[in-house]
C-alpha positions as CSV (number, residue, x, y, z in Angstrom):
1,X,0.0,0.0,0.0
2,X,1.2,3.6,-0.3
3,X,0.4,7.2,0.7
4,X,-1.9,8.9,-2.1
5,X,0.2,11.6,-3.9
6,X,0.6,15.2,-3.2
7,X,-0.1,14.7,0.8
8,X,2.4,16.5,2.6
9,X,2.6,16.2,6.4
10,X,3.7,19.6,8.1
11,X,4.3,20.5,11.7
12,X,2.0,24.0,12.8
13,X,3.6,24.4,16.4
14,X,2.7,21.4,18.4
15,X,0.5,19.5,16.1
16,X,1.3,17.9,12.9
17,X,-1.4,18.6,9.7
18,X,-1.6,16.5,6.2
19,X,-2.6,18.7,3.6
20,X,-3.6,17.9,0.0
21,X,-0.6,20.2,-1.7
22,X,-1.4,18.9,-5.4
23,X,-0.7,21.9,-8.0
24,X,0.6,25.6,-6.6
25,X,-1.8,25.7,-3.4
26,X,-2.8,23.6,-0.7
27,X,-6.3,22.6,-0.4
28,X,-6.8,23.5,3.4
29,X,-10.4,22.1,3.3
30,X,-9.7,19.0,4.0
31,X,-6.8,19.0,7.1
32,X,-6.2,15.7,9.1
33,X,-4.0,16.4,12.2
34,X,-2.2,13.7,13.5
35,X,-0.2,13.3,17.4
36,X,3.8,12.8,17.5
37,X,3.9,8.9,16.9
38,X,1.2,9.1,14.1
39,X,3.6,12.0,12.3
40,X,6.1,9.4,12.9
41,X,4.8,6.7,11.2
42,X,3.4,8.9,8.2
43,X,6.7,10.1,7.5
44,X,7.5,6.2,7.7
45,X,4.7,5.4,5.1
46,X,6.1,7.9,3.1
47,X,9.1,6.9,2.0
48,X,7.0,4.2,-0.2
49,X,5.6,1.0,0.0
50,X,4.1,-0.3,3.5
51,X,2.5,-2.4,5.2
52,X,0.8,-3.3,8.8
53,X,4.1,-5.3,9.5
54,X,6.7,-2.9,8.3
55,X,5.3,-0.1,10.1
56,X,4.7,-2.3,13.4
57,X,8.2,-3.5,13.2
58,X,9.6,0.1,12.9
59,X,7.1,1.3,15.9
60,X,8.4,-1.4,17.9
61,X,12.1,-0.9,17.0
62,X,11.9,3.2,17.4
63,X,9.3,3.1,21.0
64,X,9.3,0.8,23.9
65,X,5.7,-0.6,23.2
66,X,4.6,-4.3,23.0
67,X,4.1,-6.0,20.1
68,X,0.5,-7.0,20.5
69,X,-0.7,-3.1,21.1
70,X,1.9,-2.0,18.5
71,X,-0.4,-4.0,15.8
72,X,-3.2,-3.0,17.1
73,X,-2.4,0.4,17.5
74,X,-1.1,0.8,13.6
75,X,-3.5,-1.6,12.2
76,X,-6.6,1.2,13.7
77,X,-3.9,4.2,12.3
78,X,-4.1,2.6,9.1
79,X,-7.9,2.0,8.6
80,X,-8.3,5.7,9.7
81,X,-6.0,6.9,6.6
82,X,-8.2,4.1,4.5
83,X,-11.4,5.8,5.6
84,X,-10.3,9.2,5.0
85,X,-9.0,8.4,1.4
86,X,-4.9,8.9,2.3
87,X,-3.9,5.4,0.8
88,X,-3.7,4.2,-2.2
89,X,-4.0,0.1,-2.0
């Protein structure tokens, strides 16, 4: 699976923002904000093809979380960005 194109993550103080930057502007009518780990495992995502596994692996190598809530924590992250139309399958 991969991110859909043209969705740029960016940091606005504290929170992080994924905005739909396809052409010259950003189209800031659809914003999704995401925490610290989330931003984490976007920019992970990013780089290009990924799955429930590969990002689990990386949250459990990069955090001290067990592996069991690691899954279920990215498998829930990842149905979010399916719902909201970020992925491309």
């Amino acid at each position: 699976m991969r991110l859909k194109r043209g969705l740029k993550l960016r940091k606005v103080g504290s929170r992080y923002m994924i905005v739909d930057s396809q052409g010259e502007m950003s189209d800031l009518a659809a914003v999704y904000t995401l925490n610290g780990v989330a931003a984490c495992l976007w920019q992970q995502a990013a780089e290009g093809e990924f799955t429930e596994a590969s990002l689990t692996e990386w949250l459990c190598g990069a955090y001290e979380v067990d592996a069991l809530q690691a899954e279920a924590d990215v498998k829930a992250l990842i149905n979010q960005w399916k719902e909201y139309g970020l992925t491309d399958e």
